[in-house]
C-alpha positions in Angstrom: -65.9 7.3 13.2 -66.5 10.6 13.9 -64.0 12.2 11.2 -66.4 9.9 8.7 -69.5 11.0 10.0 -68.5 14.5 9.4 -67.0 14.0 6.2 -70.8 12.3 5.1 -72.9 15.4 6.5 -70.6 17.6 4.5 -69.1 19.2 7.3 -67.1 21.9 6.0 -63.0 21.6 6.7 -60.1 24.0 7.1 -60.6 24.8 3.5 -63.8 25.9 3.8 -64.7 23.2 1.6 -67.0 19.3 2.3 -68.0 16.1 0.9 -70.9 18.3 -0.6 -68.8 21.2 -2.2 -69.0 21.0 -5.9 -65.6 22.0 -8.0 -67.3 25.0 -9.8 -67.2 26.2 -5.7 -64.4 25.5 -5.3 -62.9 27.2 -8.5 -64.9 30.8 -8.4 -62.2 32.2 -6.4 -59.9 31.5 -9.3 -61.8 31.9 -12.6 -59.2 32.3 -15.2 -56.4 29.4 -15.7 -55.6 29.8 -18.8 -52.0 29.8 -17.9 -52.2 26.4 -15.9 -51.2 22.9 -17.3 -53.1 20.3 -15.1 -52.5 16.1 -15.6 -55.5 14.3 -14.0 -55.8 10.8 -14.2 -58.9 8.7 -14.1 -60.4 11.7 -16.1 -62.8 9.6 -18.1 -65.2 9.3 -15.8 -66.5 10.2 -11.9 -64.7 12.8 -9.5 -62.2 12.9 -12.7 -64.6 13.8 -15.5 -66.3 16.3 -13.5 -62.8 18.3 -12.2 -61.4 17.9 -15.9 -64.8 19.8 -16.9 -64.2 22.6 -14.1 -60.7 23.0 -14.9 -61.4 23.5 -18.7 -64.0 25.7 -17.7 -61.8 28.1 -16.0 -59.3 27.8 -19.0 -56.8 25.1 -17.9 -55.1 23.1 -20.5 -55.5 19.5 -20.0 -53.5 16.2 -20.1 -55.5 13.2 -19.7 -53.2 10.2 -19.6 -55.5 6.8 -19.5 -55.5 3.2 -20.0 -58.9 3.4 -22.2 -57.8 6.2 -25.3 -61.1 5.8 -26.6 -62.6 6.8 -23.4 -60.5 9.6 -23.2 -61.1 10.6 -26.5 -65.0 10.6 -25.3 -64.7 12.8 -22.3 -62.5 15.0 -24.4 -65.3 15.1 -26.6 -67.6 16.0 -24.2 -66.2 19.0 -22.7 -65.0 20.8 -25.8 -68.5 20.3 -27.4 -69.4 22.6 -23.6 -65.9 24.4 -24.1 -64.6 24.7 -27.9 -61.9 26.3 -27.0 -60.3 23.9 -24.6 -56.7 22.8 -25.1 -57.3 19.2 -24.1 -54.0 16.3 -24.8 -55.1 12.6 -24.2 -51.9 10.4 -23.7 -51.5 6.7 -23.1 -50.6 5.4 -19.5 -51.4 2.5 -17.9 -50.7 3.2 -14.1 -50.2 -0.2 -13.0 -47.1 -0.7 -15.2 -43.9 1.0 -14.4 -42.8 0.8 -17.7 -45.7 2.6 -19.0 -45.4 5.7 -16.8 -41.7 6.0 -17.2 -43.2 6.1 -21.3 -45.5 8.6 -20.4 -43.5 11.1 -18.8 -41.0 10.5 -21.4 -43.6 11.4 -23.7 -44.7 14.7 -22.1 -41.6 15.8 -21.4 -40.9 16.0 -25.2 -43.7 18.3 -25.9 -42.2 21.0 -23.4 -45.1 21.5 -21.3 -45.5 23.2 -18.3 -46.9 21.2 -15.2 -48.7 23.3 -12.7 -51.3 20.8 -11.3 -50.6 16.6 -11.0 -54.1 15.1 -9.9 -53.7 11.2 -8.9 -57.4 10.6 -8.8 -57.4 7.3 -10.6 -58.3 4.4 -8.9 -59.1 0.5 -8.8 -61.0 -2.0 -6.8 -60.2 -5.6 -7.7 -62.8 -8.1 -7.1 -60.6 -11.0 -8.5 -57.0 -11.3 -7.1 -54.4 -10.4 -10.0 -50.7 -9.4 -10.3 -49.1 -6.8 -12.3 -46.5 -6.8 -14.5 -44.2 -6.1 -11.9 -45.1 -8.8 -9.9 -46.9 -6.3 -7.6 -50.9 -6.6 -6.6 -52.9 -4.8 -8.8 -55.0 -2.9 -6.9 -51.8 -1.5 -4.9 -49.9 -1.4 -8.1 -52.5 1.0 -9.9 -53.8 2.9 -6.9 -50.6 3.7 -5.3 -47.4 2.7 -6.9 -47.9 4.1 -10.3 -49.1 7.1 -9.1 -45.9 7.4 -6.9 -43.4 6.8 -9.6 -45.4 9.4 -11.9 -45.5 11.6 -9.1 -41.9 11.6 -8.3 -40.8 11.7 -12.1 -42.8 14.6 -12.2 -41.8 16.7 -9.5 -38.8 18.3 -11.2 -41.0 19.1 -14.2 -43.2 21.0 -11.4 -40.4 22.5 -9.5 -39.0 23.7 -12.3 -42.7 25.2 -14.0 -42.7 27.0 -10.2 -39.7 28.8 -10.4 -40.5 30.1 -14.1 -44.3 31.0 -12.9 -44.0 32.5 -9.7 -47.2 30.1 -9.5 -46.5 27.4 -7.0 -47.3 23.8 -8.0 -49.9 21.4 -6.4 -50.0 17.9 -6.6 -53.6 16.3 -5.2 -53.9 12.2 -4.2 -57.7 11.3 -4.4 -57.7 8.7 -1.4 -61.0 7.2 0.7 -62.2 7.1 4.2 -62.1 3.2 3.8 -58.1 4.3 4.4 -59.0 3.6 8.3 -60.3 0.2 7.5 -56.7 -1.7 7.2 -54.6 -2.5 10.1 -51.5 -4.7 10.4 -48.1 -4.9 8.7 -48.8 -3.0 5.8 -45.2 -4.5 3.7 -45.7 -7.9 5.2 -49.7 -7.6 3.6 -48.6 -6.3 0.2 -45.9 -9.1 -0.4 -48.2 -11.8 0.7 -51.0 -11.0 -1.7 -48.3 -10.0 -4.3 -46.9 -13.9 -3.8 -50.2 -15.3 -3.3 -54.0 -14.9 -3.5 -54.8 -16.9 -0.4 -54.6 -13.7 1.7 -56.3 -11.7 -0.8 -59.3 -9.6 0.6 -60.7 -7.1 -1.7 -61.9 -4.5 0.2 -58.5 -4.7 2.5 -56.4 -4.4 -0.5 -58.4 -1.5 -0.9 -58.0 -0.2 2.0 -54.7 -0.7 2.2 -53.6 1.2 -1.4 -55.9 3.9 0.1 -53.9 4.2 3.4 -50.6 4.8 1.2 -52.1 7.3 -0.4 -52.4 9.0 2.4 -49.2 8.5 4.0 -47.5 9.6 0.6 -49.5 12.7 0.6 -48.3 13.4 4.2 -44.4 12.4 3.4 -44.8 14.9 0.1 -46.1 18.0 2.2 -43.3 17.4 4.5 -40.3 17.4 1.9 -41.8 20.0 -0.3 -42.7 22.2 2.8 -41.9 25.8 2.0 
């Protein structure tokens, strides 16, 4: 309760950044990125839009994989009409099918690109109960699992972009306070709603997606510890 309060006042953490810190603060102390490929998803709109805009304001080229082209093709739009000469590429994914972010990174992978920055911002809250393609929940399916597979079919491409940079790589999950909301068996939740919607609870799906966000994020700075 306390850790949310503070994070709603905009209490600053060990960053030196809050809830209230815009991204051009956090981005003056490095102003010029024009040698930084960054992948955001969920760029089309929200939290995403507006880092996408920062980042090709200081320079960055862009990927913006998404579900929606059109939208992407719009917020693309948007920011080189602020910044002409942004180097902006919108590819297709679909996060809640595996087989569509296996196609993506198969996709970026044969243009040769440098990965510097993977930002997993995208994110889903299903009203209505619904299953993937996978047979997996969709909110946990889009939230969580295809941003782990991408992430972990990615991290050789980053590795690798480290080594040849000297720039180390950073990879950022966009989770929620509502993380602390779900309790319980966590597998045993996920396979019931997966096999049924008479356990389904919205907001504990939610929650739940959330939560592995977080305990991916914590496993990830672990094994890439330098």
């Amino acid at each position: 309760m306390l850790e949310t309060l503070k994070y709603l006042i905009g209490s600053t953490g060990v960053s030196g950044f809050g809830s209230k810190s815009t991204a051009e603060e956090v981005t003056e102390t490095c102003p010029d990125l024009r040698s930084i490929t960054a992948i955001i998803t969920g760029a089309t709109s929200g939290i995403g839009a507006e880092t996408a805009r920062v980042l090709a304001k200081r320079g960055a080229r862009l990927v913006l994989p998404a579900r929606n082209l059109k939208a992407a093709e719009e917020a693309k739009a948007r920011i080189v009409s602020e910044f002409p000469e942004s180097e902006i590429i919108v590819m297709a994914l679909d996060l809640s099918s595996l087989t569509s972010v296996r196609n993506f990174v198969s996709e970026l992978e044969s243009l040769n690109l440098p990965v510097n920055i993977l930002i997993n911002n995208a994110g889903k809250f299903a009203h209505e109960h619904a299953i993937s393609e996978d047979g997996i929940e969709m909110t946990f399916a889009t939230n969580y699992l295809g941003h782990f597979l991408l992430t972990k079919l990615l991290l050789n491409t980053m590795m690798k972009t480290a080594k040849q940079t000297g720039v180390p790589g950073r990879i950022v999950n966009v989770s929620s306070s509502i993380h602390g909301w779900f309790s319980g068996d966590m597998i045993r939740y996920i396979g019931q709603i997966s096999r049924s919607k008479s356990q389904y609870d919205a907001t504990r799906a939610y929650a739940l997606s959330k939560l592995a966000n977080v305990l991916h994020t914590k496993e990830l700075a672990q094994r890439l510890k330098v």
